[in-house]
N, CA, C and O atoms as CSV, one atom per row, in Angstrom:
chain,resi,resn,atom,element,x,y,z
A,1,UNK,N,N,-7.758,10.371,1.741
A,1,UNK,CA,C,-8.123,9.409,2.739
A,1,UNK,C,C,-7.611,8.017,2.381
A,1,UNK,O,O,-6.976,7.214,3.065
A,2,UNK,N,N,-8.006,7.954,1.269
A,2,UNK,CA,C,-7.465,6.150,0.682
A,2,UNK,C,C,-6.061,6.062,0.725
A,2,UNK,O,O,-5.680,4.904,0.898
A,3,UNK,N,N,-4.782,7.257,0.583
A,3,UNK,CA,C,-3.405,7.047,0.873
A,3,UNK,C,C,-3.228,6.781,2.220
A,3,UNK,O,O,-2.550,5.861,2.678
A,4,UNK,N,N,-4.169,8.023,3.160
A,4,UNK,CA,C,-3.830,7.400,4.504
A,4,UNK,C,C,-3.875,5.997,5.178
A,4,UNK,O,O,-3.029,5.436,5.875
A,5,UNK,N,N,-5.060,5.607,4.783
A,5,UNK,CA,C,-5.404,4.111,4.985
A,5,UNK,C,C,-4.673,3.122,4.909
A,5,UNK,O,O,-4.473,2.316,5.817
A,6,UNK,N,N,-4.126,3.096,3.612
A,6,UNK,CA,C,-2.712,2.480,3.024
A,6,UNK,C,C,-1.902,2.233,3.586
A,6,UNK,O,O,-1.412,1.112,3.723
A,7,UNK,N,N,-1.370,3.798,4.319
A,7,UNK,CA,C,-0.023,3.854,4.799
A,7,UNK,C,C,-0.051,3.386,6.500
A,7,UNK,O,O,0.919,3.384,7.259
A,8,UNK,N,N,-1.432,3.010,6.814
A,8,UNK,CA,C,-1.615,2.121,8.413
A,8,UNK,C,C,-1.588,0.786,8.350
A,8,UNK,O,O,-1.341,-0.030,9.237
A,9,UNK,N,N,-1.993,0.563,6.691
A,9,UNK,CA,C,-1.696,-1.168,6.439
A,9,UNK,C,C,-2.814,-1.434,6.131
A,9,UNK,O,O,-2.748,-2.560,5.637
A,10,UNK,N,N,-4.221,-0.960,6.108
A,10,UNK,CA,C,-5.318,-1.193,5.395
A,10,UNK,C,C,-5.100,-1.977,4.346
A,10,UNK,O,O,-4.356,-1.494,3.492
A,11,UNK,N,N,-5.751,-3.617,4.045
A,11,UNK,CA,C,-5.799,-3.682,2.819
A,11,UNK,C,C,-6.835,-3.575,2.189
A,11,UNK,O,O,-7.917,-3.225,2.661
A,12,UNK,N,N,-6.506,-3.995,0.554
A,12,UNK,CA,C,-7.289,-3.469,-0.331
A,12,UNK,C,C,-8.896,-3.625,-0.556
A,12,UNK,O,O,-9.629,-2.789,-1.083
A,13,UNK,N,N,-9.345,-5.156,0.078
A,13,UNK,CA,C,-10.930,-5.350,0.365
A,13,UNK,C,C,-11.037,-4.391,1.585
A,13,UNK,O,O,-12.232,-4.139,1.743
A,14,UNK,N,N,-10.391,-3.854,2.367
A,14,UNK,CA,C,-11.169,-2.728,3.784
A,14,UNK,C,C,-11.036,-1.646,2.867
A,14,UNK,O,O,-12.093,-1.058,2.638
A,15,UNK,N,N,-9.985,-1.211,2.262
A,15,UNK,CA,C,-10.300,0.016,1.324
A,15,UNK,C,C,-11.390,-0.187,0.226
A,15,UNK,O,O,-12.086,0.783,-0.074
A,16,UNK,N,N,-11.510,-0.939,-0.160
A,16,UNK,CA,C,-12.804,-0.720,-0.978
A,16,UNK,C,C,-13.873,-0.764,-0.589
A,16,UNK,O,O,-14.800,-0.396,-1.310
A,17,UNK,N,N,-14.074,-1.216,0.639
A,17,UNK,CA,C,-15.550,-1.175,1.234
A,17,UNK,C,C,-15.655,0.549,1.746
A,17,UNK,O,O,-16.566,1.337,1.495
A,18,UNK,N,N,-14.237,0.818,2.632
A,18,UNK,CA,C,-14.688,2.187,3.089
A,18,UNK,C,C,-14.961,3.042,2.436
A,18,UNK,O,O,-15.537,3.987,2.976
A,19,UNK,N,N,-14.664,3.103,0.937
A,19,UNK,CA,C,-14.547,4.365,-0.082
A,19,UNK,C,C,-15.648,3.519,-1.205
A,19,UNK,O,O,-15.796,3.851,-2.381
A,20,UNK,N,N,-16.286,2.481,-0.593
A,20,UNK,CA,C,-17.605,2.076,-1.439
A,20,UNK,C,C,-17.018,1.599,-2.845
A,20,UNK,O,O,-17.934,1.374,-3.635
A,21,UNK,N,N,-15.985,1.422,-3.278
A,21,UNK,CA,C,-15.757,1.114,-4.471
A,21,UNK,C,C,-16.332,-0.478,-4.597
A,21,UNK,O,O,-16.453,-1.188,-3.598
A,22,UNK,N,N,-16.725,-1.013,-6.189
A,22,UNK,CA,C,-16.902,-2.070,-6.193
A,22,UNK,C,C,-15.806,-2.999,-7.188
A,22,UNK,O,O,-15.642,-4.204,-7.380
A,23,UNK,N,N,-15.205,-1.817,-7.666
A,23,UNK,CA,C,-14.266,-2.572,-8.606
A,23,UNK,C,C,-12.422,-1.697,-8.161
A,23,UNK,O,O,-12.187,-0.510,-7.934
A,24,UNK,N,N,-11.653,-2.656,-8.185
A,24,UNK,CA,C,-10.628,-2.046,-7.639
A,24,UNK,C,C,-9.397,-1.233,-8.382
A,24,UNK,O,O,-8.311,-0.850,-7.946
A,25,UNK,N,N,-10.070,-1.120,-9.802
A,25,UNK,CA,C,-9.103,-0.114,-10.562
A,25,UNK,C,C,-8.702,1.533,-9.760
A,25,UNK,O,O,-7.669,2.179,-9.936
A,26,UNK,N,N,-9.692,1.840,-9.012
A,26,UNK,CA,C,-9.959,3.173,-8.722
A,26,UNK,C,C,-8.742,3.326,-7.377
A,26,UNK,O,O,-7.733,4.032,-7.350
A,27,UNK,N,N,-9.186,2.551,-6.517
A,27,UNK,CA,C,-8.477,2.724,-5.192
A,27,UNK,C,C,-7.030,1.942,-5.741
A,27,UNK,O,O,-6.548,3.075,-5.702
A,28,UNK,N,N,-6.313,1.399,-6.038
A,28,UNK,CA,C,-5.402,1.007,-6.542
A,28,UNK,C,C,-4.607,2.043,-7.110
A,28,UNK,O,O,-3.434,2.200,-6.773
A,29,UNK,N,N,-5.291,2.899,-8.118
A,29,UNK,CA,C,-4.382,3.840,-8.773
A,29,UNK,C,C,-4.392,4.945,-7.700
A,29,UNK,O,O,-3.355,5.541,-7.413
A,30,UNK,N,N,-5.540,5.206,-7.126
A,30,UNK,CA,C,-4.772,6.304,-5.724
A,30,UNK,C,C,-4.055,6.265,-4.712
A,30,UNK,O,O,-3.873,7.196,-3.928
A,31,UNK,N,N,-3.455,4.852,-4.641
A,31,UNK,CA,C,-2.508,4.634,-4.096
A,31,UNK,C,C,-1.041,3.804,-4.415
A,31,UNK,O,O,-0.136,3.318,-3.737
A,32,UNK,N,N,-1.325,3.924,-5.665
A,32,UNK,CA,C,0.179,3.062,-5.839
A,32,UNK,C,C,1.500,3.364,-5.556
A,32,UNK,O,O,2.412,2.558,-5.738
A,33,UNK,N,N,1.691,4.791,-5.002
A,33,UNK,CA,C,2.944,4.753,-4.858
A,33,UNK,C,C,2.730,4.299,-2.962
A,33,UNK,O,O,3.755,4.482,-2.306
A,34,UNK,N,N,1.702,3.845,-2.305
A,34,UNK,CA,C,2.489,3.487,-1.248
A,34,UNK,C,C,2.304,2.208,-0.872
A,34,UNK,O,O,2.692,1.762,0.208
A,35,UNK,N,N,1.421,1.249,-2.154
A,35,UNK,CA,C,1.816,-0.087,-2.456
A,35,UNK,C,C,2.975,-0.234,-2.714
A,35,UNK,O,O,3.609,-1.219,-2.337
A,36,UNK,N,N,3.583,0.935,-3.562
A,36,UNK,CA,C,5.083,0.240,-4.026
A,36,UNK,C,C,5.845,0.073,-2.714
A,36,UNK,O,O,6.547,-0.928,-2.575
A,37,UNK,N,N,5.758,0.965,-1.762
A,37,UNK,CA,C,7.125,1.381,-0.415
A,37,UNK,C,C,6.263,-0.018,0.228
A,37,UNK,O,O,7.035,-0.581,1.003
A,38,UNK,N,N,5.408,-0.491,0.184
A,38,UNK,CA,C,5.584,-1.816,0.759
A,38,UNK,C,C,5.666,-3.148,0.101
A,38,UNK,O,O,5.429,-4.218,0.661
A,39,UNK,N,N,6.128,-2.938,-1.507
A,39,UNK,CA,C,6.029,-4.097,-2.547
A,39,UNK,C,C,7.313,-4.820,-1.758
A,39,UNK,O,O,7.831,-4.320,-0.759
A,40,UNK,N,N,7.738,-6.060,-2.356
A,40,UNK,CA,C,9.225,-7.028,-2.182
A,40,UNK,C,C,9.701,-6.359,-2.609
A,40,UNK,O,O,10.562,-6.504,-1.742
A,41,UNK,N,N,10.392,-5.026,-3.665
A,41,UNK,CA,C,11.346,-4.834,-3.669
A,41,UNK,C,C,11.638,-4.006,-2.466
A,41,UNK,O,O,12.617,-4.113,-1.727
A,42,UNK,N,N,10.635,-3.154,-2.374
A,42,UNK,CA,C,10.736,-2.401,-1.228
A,42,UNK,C,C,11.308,-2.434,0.330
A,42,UNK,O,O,11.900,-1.740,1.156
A,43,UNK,N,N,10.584,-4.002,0.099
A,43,UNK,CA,C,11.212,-4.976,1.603
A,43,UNK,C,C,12.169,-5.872,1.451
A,43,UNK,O,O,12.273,-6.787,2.268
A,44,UNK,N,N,12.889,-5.776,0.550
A,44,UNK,CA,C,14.463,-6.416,0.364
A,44,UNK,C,C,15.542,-5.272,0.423
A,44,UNK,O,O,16.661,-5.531,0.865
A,45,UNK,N,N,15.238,-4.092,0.010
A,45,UNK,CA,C,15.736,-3.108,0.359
A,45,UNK,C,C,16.078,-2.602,1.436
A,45,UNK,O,O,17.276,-2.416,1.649
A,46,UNK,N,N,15.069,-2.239,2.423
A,46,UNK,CA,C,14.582,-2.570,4.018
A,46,UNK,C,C,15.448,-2.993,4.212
A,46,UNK,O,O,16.453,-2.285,4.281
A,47,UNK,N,N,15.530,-4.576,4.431
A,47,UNK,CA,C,16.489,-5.098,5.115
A,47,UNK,C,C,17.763,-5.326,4.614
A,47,UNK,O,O,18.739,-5.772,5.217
A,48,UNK,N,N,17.676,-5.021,3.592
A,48,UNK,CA,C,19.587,-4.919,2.990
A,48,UNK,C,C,20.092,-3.810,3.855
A,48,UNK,O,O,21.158,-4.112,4.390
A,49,UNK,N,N,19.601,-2.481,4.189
A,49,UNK,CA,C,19.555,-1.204,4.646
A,49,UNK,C,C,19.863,-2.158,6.231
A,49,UNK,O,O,21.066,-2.222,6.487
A,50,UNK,N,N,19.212,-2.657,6.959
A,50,UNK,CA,C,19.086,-2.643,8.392
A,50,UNK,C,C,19.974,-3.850,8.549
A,50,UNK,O,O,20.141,-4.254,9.700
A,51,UNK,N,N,20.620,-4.539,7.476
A,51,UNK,CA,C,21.384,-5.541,7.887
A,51,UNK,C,C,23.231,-4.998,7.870
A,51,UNK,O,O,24.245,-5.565,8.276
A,52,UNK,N,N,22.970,-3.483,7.108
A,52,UNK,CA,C,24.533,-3.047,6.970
A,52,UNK,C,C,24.355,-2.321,8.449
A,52,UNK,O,O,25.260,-2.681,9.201
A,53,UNK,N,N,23.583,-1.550,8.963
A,53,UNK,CA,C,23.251,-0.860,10.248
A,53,UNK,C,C,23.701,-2.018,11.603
A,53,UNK,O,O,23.528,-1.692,12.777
């Protein structure tokens, strides 16, 4: 559930309230790989990609 959330753009205070966490080590590590596909490198990539297109 917490990847899905992620991947609609949920951030990390709405994910921790929905999955009750109070500290954010937990929800963080169940989702880091789709923090990364939206980190800066991720989105310099992106548009390096859509600027050769």
């Amino acid at each position: 559930m917490a990847q899905d959330l992620v991947k609609r753009g949920v951030e990390l205070t709405a994910l921790m309230t929905a999955g009750r966490w109070k500290r954010s080590r937990i929800p963080v590590r169940y989702t880091e790989r789709q923090a990364a596909g939206r980190g800066a490198v991720a989105r310099y990539y992106q548009a390096s990609q859509a600027s050769i297109s």
